[in-house]
Backbone of each chain as ProteinMPNN parsed JSONL, in Angstrom:
{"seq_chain_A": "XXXXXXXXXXXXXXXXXXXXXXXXXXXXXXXXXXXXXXXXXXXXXXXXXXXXXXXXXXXXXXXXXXXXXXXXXXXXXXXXXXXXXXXXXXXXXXXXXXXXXXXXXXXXXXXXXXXXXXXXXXXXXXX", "coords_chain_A": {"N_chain_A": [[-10.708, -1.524, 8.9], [-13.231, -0.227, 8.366], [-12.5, 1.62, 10.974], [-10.514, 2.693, 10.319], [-11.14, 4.125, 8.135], [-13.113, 6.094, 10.246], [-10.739, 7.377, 11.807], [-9.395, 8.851, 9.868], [-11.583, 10.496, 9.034], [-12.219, 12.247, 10.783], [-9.976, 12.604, 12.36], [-7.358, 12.392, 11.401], [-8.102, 13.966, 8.642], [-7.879, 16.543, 10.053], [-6.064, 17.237, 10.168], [-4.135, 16.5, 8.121], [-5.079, 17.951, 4.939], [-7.644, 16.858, 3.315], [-7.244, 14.089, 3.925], [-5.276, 11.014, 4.453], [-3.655, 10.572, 1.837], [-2.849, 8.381, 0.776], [-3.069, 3.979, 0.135], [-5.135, 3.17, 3.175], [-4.122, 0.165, 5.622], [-5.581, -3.38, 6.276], [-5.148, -5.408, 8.765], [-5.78, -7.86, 10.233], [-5.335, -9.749, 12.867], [-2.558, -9.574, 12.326], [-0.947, -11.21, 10.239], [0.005, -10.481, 7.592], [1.931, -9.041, 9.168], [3.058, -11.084, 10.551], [4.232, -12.183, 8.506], [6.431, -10.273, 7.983], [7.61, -10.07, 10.243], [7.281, -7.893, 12.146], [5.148, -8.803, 13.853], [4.162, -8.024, 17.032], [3.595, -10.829, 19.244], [2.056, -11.225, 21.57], [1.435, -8.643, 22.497], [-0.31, -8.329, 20.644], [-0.204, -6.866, 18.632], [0.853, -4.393, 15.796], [4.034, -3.989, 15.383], [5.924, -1.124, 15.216], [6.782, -1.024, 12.349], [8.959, -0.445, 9.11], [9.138, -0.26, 5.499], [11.199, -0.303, 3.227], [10.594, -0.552, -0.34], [11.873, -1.59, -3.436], [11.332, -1.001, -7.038], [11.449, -3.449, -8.193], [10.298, -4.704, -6.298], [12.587, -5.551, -4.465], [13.645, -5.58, -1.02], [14.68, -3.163, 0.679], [15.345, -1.997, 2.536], [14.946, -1.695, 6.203], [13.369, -0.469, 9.315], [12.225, -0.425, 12.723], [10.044, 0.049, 15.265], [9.379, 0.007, 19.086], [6.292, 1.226, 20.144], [5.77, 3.137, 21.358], [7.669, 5.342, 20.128], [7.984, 7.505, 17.814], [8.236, 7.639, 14.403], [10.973, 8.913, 12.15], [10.036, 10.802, 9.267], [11.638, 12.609, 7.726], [14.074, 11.136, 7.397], [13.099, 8.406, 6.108], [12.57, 9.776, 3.677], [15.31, 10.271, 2.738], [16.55, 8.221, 2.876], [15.504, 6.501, 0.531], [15.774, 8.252, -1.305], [18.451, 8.075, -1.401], [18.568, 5.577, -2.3], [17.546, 5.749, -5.006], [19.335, 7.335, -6.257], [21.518, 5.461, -5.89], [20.415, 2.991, -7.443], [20.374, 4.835, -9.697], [22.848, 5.159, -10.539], [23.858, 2.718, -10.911], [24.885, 1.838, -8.879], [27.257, 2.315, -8.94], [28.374, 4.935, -7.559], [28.698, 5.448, -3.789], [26.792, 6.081, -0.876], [27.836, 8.05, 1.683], [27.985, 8.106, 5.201], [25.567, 10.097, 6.869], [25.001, 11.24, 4.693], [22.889, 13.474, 2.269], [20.966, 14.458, -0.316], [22.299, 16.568, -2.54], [25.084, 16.175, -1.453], [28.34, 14.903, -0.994], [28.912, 12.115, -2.73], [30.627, 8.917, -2.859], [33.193, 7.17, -4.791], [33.169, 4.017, -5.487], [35.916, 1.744, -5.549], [39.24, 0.834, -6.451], [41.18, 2.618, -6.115], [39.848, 3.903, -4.239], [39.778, 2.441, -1.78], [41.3, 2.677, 1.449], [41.683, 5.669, 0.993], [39.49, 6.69, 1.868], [39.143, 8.427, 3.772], [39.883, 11.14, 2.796], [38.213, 11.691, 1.341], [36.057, 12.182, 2.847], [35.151, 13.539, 5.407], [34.792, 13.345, 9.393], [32.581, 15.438, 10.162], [30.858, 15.122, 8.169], [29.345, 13.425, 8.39], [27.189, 14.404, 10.553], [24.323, 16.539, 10.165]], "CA_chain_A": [[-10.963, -0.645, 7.771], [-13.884, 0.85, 9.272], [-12.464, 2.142, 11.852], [-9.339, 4.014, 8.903], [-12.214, 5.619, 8.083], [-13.46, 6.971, 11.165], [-9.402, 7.607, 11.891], [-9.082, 9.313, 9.07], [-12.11, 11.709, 8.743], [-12.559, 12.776, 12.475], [-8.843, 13.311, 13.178], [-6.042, 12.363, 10.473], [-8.512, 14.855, 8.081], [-7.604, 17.746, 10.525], [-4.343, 17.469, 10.436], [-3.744, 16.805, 6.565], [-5.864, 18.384, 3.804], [-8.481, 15.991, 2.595], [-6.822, 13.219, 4.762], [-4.484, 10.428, 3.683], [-3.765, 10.329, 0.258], [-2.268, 6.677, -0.184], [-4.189, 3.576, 0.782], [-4.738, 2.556, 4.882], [-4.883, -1.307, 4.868], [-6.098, -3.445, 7.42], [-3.947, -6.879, 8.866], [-6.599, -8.476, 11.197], [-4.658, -11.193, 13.582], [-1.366, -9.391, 12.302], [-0.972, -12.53, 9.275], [1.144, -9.898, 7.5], [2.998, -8.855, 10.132], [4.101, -12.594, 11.431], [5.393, -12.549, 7.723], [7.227, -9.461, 8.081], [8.6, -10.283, 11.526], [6.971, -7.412, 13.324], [3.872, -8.888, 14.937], [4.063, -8.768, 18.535], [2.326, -12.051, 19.431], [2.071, -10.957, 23.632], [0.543, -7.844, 22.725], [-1.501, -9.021, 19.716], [-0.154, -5.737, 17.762], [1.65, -4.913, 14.842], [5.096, -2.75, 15.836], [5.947, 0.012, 14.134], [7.769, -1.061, 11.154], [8.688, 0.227, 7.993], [9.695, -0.926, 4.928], [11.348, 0.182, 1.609], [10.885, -1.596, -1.495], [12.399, -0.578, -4.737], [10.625, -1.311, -8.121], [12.134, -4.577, -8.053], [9.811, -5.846, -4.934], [12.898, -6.138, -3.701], [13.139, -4.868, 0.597], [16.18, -1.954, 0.424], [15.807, -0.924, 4.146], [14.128, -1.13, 7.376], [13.308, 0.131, 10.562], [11.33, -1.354, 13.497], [10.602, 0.411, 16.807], [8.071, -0.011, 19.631], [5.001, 1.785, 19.636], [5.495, 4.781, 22.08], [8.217, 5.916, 20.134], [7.359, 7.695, 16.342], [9.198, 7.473, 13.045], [11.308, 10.342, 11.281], [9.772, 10.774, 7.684], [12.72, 13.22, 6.94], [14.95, 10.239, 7.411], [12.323, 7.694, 5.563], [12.661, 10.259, 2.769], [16.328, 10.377, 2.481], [16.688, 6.934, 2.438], [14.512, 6.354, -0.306], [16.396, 9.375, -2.267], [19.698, 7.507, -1.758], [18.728, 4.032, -2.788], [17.317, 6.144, -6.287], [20.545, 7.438, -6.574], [22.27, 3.95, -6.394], [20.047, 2.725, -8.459], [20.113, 5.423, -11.398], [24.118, 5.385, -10.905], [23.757, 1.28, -11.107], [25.892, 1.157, -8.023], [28.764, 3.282, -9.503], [28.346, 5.733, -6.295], [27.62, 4.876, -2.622], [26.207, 7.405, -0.083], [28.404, 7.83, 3.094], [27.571, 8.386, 6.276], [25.247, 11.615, 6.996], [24.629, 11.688, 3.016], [21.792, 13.323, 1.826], [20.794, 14.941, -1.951], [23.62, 17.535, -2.625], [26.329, 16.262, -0.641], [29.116, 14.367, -2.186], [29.345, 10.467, -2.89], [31.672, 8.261, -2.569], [33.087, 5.835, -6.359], [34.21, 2.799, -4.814], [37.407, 1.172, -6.574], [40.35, 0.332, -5.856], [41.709, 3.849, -5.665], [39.276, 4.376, -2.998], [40.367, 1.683, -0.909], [42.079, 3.257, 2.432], [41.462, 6.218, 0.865], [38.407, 7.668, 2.443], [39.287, 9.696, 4.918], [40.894, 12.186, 2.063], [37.317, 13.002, 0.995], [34.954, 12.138, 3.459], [35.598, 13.945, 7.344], [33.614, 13.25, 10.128], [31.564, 16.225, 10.389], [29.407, 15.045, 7.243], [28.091, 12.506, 9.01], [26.245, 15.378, 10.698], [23.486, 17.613, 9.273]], "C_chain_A": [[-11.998, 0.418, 8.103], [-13.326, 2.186, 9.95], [-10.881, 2.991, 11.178], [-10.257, 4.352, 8.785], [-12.659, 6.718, 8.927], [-11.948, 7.715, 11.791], [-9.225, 8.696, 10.942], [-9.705, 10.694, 8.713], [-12.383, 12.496, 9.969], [-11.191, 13.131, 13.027], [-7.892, 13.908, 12.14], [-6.264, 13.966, 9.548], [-8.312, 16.23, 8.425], [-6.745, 18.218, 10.797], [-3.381, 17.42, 8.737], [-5.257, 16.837, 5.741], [-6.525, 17.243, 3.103], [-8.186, 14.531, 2.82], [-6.303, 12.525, 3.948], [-4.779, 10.401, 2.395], [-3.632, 8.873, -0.3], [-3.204, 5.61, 0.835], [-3.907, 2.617, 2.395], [-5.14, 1.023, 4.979], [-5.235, -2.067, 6.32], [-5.45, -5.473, 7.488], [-4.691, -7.66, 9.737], [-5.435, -9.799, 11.491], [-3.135, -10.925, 12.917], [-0.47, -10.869, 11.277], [0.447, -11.757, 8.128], [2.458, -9.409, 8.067], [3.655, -9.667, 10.485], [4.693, -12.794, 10.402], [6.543, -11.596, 7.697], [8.089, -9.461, 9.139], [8.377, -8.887, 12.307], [5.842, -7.57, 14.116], [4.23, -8.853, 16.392], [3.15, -9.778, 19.21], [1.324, -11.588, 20.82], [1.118, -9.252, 23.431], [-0.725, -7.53, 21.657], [-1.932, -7.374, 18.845], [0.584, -5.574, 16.713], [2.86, -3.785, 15.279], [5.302, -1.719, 15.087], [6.988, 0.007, 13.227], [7.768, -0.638, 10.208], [9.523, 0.028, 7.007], [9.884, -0.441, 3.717], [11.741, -0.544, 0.518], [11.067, -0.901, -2.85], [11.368, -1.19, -5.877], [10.946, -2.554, -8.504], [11.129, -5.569, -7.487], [10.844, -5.972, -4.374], [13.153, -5.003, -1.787], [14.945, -4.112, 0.456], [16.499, -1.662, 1.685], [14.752, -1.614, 5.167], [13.898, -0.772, 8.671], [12.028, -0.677, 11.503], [11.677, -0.529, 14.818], [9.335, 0.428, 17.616], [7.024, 0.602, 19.44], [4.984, 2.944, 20.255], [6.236, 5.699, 21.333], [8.083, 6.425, 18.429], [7.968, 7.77, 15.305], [9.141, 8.953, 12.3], [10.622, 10.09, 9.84], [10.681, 11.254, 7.195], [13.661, 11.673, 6.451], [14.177, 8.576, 6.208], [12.848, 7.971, 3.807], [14.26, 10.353, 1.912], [16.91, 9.397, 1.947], [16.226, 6.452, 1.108], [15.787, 7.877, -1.865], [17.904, 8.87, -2.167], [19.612, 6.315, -2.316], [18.56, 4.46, -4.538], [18.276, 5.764, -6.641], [21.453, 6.268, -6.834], [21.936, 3.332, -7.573], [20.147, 2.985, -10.08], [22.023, 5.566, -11.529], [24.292, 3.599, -11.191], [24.585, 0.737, -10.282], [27.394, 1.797, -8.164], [29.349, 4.498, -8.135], [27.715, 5.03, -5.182], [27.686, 6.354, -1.889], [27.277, 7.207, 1.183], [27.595, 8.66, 3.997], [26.745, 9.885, 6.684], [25.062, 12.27, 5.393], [23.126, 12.185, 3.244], [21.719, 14.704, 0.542], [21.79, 16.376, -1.879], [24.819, 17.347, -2.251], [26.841, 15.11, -1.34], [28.827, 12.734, -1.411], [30.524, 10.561, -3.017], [31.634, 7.134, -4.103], [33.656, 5.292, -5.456], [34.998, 2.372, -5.861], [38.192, 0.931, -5.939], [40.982, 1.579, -5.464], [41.207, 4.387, -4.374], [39.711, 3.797, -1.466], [41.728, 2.33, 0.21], [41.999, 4.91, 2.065], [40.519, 7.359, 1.376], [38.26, 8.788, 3.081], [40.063, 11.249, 4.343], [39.487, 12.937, 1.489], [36.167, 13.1, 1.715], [35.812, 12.386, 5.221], [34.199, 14.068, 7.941], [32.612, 13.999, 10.389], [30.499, 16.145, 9.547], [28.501, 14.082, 7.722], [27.132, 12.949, 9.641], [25.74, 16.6, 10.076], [23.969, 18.828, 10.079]], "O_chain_A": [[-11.777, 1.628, 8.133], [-13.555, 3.36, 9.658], [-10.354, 3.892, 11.831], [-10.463, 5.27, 9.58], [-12.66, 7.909, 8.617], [-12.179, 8.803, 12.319], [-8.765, 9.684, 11.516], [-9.099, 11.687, 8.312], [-12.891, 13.602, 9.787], [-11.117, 13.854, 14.02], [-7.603, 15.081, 11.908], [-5.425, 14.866, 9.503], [-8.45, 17.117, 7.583], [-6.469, 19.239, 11.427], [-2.39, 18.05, 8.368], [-6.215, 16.072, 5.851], [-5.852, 16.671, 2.246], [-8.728, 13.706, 2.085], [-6.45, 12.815, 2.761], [-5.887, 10.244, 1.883], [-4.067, 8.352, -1.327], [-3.829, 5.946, 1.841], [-3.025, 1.816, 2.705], [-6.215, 0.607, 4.547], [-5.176, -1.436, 7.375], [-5.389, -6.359, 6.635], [-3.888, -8.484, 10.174], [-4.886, -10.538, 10.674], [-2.402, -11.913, 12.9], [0.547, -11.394, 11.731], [1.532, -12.297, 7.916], [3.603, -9.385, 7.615], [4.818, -9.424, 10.807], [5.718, -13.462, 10.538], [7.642, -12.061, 7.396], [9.203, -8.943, 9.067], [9.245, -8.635, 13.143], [5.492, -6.731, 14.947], [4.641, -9.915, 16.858], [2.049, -9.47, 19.666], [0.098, -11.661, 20.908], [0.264, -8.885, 24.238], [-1.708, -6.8, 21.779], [-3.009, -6.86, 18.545], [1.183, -6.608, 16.418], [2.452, -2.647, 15.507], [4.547, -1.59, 14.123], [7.927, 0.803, 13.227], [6.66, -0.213, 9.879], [10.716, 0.076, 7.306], [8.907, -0.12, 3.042], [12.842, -1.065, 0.336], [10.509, 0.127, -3.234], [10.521, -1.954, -5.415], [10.476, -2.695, -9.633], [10.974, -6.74, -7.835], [10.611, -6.639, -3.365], [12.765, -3.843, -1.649], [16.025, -4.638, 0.185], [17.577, -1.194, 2.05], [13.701, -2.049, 4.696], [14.997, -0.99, 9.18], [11.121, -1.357, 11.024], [12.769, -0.354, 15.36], [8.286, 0.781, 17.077], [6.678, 0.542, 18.26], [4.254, 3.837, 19.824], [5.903, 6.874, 21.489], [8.095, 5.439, 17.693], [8.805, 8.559, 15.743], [8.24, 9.733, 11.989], [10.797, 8.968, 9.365], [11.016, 10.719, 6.138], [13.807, 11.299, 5.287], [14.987, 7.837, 5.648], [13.262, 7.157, 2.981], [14.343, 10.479, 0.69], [17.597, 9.402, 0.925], [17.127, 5.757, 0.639], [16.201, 7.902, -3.024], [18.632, 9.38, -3.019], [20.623, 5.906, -2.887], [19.186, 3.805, -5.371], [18.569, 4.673, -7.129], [22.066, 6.142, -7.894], [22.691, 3.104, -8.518], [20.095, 2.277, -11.086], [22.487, 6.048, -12.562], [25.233, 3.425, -11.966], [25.088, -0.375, -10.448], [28.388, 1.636, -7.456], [30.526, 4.773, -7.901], [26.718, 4.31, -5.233], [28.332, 7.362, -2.174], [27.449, 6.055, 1.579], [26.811, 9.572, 3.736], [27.503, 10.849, 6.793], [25.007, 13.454, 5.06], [22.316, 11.673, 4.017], [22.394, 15.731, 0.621], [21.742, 17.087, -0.876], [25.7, 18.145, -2.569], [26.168, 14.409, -2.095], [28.642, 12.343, -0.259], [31.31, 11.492, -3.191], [30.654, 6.506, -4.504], [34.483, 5.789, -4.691], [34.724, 2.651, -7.028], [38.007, 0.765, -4.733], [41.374, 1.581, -4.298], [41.838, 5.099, -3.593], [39.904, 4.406, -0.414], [42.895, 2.42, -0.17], [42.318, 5.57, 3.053], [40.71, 8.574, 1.322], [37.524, 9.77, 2.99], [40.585, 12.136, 5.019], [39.384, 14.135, 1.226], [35.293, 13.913, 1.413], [36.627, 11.731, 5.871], [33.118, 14.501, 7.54], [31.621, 13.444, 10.863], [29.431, 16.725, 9.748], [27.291, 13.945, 7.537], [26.089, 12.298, 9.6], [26.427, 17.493, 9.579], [23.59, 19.96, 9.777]]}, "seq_chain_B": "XXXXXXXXXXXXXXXXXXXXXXXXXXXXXXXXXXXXXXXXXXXXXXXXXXXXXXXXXXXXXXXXXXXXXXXXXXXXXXXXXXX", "coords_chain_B": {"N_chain_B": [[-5.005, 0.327, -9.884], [-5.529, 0.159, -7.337], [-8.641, -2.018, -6.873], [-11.918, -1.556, -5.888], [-13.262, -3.728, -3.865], [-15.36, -6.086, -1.653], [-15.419, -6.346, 1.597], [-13.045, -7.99, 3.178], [-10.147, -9.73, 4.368], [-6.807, -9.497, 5.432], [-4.327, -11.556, 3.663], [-0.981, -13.267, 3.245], [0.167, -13.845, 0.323], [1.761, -16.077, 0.032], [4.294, -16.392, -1.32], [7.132, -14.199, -3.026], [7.045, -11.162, -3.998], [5.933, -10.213, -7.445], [6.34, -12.991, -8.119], [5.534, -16.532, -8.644], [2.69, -17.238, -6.398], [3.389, -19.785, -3.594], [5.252, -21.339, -5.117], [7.147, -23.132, -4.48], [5.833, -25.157, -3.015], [5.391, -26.478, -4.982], [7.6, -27.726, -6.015], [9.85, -30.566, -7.006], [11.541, -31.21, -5.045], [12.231, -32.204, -1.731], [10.461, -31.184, 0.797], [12.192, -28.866, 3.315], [11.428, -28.736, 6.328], [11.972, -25.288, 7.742], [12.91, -22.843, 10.125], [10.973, -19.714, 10.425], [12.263, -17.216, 8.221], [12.959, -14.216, 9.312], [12.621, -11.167, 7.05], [15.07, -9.979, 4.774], [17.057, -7.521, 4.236], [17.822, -6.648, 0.4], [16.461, -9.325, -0.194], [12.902, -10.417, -2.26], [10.719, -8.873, -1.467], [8.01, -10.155, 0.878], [5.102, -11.054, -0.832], [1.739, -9.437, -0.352], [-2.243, -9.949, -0.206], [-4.546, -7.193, 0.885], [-7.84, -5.901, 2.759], [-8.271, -2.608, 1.982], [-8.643, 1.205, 2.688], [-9.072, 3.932, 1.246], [-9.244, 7.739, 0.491], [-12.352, 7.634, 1.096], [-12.952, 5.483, -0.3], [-13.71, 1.737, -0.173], [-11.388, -0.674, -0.385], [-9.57, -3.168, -2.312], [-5.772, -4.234, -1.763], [-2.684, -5.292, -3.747], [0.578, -6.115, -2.601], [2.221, -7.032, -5.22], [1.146, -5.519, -6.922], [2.234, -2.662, -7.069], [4.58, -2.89, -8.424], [7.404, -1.822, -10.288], [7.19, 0.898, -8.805], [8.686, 2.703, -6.27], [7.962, 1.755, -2.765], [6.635, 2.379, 0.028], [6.069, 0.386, 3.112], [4.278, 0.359, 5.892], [4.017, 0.003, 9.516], [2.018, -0.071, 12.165], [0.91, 0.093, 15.408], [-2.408, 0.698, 16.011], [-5.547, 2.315, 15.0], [-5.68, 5.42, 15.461], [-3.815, 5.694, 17.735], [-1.216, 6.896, 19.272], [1.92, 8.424, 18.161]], "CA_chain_B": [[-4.216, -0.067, -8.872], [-6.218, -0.641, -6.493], [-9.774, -2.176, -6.975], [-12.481, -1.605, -5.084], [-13.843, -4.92, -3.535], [-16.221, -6.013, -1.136], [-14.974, -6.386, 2.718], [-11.902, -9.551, 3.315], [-9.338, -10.21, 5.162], [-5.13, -9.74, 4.202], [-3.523, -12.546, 3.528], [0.171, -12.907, 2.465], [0.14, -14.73, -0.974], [2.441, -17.195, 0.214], [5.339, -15.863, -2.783], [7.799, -12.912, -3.23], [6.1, -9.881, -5.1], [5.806, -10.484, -8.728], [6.152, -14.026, -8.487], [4.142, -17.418, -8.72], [2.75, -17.865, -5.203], [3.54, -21.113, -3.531], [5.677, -22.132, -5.891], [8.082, -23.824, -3.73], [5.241, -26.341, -3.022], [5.215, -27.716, -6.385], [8.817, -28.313, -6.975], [9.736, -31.895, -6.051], [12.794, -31.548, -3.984], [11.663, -32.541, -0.5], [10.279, -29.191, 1.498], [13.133, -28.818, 4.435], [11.132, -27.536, 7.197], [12.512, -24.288, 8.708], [12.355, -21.602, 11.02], [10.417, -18.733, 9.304], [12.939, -16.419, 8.533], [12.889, -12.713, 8.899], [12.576, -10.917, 5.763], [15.898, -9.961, 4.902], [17.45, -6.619, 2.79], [18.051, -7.663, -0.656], [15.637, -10.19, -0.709], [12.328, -10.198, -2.35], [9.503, -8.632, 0.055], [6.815, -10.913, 0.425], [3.446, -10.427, -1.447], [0.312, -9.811, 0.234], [-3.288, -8.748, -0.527], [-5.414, -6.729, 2.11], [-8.805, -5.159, 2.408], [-7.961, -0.88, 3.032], [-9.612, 2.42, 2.945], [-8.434, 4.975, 0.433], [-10.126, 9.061, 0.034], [-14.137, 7.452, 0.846], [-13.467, 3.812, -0.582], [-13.192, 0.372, 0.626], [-10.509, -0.919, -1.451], [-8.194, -4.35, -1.702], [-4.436, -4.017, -2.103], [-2.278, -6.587, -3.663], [1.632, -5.381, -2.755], [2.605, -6.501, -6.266], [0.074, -4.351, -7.568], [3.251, -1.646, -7.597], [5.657, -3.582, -8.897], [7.716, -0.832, -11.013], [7.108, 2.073, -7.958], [8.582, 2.822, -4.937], [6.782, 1.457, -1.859], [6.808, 2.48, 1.968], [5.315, 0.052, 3.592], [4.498, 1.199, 7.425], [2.919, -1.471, 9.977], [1.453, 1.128, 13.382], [-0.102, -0.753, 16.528], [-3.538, 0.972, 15.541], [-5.633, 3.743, 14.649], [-5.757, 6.479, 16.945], [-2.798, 5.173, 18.765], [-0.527, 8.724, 19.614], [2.298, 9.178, 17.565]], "C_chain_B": [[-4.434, -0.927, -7.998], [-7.977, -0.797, -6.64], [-10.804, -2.252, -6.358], [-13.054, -3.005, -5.038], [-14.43, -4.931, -1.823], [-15.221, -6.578, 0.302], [-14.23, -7.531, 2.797], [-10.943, -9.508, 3.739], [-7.871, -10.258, 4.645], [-4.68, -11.202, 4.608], [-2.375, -12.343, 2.981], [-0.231, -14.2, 1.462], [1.099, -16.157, -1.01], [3.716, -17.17, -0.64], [6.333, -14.848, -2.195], [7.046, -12.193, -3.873], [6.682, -10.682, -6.582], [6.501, -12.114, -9.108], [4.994, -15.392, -7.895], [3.656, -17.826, -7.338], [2.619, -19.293, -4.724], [4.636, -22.294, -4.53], [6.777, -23.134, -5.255], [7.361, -25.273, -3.65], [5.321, -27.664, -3.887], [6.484, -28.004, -6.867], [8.764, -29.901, -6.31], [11.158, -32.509, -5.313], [12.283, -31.504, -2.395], [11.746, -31.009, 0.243], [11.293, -29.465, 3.099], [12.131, -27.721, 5.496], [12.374, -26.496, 8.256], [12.507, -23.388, 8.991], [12.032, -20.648, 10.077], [11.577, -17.798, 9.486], [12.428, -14.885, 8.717], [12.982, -11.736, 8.1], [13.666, -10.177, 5.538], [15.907, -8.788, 3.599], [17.96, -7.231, 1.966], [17.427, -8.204, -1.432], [14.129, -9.632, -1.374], [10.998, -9.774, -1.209], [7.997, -9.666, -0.132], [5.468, -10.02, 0.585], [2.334, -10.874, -0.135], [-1.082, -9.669, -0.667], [-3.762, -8.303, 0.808], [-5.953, -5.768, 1.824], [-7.789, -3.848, 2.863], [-9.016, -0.173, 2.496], [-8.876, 3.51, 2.53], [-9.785, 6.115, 0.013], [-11.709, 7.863, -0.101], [-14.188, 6.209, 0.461], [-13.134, 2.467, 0.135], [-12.347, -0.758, -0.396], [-9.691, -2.369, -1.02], [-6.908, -3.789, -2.599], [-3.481, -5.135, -2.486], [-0.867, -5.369, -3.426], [1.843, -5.355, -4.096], [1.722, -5.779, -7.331], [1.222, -3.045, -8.031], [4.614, -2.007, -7.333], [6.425, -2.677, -9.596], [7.482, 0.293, -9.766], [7.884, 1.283, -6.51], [8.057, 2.424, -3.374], [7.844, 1.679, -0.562], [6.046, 1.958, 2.511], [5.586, -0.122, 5.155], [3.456, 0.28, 8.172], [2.888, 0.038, 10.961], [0.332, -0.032, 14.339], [-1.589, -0.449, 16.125], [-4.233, 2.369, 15.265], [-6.216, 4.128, 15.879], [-4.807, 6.454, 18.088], [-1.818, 6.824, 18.383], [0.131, 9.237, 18.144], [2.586, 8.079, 15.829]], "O_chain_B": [[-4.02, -2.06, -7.75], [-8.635, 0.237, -6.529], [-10.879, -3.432, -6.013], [-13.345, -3.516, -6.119], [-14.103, -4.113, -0.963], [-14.244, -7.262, -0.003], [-14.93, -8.439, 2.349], [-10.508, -8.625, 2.999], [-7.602, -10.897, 3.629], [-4.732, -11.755, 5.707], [-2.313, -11.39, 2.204], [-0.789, -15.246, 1.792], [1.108, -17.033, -1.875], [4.269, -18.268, -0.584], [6.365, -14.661, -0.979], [6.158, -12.815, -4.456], [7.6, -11.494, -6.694], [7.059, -12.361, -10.177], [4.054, -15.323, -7.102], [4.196, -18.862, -6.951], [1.838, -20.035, -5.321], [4.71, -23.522, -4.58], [7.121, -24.032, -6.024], [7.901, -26.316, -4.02], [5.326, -28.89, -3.773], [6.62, -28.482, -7.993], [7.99, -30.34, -5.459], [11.62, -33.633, -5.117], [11.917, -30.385, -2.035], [12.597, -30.121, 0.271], [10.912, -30.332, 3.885], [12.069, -26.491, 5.504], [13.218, -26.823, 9.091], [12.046, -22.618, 8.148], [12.627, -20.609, 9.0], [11.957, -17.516, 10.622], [11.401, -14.537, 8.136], [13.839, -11.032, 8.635], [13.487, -9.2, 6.266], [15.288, -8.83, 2.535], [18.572, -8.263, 2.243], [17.393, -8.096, -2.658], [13.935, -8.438, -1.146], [10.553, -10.483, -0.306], [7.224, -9.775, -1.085], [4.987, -9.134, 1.292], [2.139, -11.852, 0.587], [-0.963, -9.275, -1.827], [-3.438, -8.942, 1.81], [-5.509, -4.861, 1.12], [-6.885, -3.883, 3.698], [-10.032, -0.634, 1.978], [-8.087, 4.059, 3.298], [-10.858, 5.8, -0.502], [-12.065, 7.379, -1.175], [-15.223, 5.584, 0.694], [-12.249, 2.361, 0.984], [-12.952, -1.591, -1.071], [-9.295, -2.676, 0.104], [-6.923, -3.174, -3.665], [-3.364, -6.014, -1.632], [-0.934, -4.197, -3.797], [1.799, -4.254, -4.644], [1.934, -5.675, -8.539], [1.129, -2.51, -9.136], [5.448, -1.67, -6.493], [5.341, -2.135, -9.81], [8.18, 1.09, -10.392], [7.823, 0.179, -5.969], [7.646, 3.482, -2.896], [9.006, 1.403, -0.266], [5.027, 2.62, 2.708], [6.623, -0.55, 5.662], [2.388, -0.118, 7.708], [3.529, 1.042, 10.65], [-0.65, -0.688, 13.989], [-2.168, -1.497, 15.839], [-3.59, 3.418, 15.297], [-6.845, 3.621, 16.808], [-4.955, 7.049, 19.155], [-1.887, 7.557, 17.396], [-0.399, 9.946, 17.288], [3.044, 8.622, 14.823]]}, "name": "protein", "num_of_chains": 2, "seq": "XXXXXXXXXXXXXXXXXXXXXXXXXXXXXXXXXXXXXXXXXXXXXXXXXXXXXXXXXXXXXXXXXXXXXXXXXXXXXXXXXXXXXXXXXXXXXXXXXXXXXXXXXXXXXXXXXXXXXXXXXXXXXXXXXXXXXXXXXXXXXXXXXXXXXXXXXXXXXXXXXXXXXXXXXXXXXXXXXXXXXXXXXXXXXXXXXXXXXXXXXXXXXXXXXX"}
């Protein structure tokens, strides 16, 4: 915790405006992490996981990747803006592949069934 | 939200978010030991608390503290580590 502080006002602070906004927490011996399933025991760190929970508590998504390598926020963000969407449609729409806010859903049903490929083509899967 | 308190250590609550922690203990169907699982989409995320450090304070966090919101919760080897 300390040492989020000194993190925070000596570097993070110079890189965002009045430094983190939300709160930096602190996992000593990684006790959270061995419940989450990313502690690394062997290097006595926590990996770089990340986790999305809906208003529920319940876990919607996640991601997990070593430590050299750094996490998209666009993609964090998207995610998070499609599970809404499920949510505020109650499941009535799903997101396909390469979805993100403007681009069309998918109603599942029975009509849909084999169907797909009449409104969804592979190029949406890319931005 | 979050209350400031005096320096301690996270612990997971032993529960799911917004429920009774431990409660498994106290039922009285014999506890089946087994492998810890991996926290699974779907399921409830398990509760913690842990000391942090929010704008100047020294703050504890319980997860179900935002029970009703959104949450991104982001583990990182440490601070000052690159990216």
């Amino acid at each position: 915790m300390f040492v989020h502080k000194m993190w925070d006002d000596h570097e993070i602070s110079k890189m965002v405006e009045g430094g983190v906004p939300f709160p930096m927490l602190s996992d000593a011996g990684g006790r959270v992490g061995k419940v989450y399933g990313i502690y690394d025991e062997d290097a006595g760190v926590e990996t770089r996981g990340r986790f999305l929970i809906d208003p529920d508590g319940v876990i919607q998504g996640y991601e997990v990747l070593t430590p050299p390598v750094g996490r998209n926020v666009n993609e964090t963000l998207r995610q998070i803006q499609a599970f809404q969407l499920i949510r505020e449609t109650k499941g009535a729409e799903a997101t396909p592949s390469g979805w993100r806010p403007g681009k069309m859903t998918l109603k599942p049903g029975p009509g849909l069934v084999g169907n797909v490929w009449k409104e969804w083509k592979t190029e949406m899967a890319f931005d | 939200m979050a209350e400031e308190l005096p320096v301690g250590c996270a612990r997971p609550t032993g529960g799911p978010v917004g429920e009774e922690a431990g409660e498994q203990e106290r039922s009285e169907k014999p506890v089946i030991m087994e492998e810890k699982k991996m926290v699974q989409v779907g399921r409830k995320a398990p509760d913690f608390s842990a000391p942090g450090y929010q704008k100047g304070k020294f703050i504890n966090v319980k997860l179900s503290d935002y029970l009703g919101k959104w949450v991104v919760l982001c583990f990182y080897p440490g601070d000052f580590t690159f990216v």
